[in-house]
C-alpha positions in Angstrom: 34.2 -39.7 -43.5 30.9 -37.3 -43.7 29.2 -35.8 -41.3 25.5 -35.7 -41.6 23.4 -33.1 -39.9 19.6 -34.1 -40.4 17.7 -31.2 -38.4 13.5 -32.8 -38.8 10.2 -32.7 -37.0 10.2 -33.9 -33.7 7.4 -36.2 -34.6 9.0 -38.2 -37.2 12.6 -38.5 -35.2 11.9 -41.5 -33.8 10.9 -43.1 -37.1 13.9 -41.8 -38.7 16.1 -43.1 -36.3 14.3 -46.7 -36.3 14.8 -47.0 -40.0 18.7 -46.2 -39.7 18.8 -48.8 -36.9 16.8 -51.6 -38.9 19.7 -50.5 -41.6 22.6 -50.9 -39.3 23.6 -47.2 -38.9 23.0 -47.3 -35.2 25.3 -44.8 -33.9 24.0 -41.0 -33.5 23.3 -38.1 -31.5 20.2 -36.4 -31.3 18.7 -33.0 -29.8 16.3 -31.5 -29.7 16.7 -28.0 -30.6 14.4 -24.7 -32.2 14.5 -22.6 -35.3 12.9 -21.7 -38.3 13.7 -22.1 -41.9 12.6 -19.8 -45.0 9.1 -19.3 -44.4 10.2 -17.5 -41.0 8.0 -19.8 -38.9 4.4 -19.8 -38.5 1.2 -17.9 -37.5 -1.5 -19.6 -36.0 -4.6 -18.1 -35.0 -2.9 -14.1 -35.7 -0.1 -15.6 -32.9 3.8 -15.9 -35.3 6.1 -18.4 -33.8 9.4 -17.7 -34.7 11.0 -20.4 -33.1 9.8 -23.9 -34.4 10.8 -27.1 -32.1 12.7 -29.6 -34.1 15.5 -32.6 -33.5 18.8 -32.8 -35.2 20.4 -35.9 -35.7 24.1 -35.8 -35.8 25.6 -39.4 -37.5 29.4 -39.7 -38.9 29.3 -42.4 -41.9 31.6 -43.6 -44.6 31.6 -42.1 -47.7 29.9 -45.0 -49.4 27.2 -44.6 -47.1 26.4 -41.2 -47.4 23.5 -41.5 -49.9 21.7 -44.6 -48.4 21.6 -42.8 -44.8 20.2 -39.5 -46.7 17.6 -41.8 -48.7 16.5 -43.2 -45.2 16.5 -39.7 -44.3 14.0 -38.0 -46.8 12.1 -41.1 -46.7 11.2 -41.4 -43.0 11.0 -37.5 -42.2 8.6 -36.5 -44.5 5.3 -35.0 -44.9 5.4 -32.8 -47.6 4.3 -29.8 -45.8 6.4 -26.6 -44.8 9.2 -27.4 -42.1 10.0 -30.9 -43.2 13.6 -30.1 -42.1 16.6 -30.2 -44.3 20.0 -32.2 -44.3 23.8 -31.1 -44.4 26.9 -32.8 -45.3 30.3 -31.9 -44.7 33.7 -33.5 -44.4 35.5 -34.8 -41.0 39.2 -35.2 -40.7 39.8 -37.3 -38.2 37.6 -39.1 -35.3 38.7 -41.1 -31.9 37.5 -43.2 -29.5 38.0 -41.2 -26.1 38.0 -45.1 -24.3 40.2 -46.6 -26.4 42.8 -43.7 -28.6 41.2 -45.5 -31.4 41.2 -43.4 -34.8 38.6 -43.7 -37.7 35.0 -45.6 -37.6 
């Protein structure tokens, strides 16, 4: 199992998460949180924000679905301008369902 960590644009979350669901990867978490990648935020009119407002998706898949969910991913959440948002992968051990004691997917 992976999990995958998609941190994009508040704008484009929704789309992102309606083209997972129309694929069948309907189980996620998502927050809205702030922060700023490697341009070190904006300025706007002489004002720097710092802090940029974004949404991070949170979705555990299997292995063999890694790839599809990221293509969705890239598709839907961008706009090819700065602060598109980036995507991280990493391994999980072990998951359970707190109702049931179930482990795995």
């Amino acid at each position: 199992m992976k999990m995958i960590r998609a941190i994009v644009r508040p704008e484009k979350a929704e789309e992102v998460v309606g083209a997972l669901a129309e694929a069948g990867f309907v189980a996620l978490t998502k927050i809205d949180v702030v922060g700023r990648g490697k341009q070190k935020g904006i300025e706007v009119e002489g004002i720097r924000y710092d802090e940029l407002p974004k949404t991070m998706l949170l979705l555990v898949a299997r292995e063999e679905n890694v790839d599809e969910i990221v293509d969705i991913i890239m598709e839907n959440a961008r706009t090819g301008r700065f602060g598109d948002g980036r995507i991280f992968i990493s391994p999980v051990e072990e998951s359970y369902t707190i109702r049931t004691g179930q482990r795995g997917l």
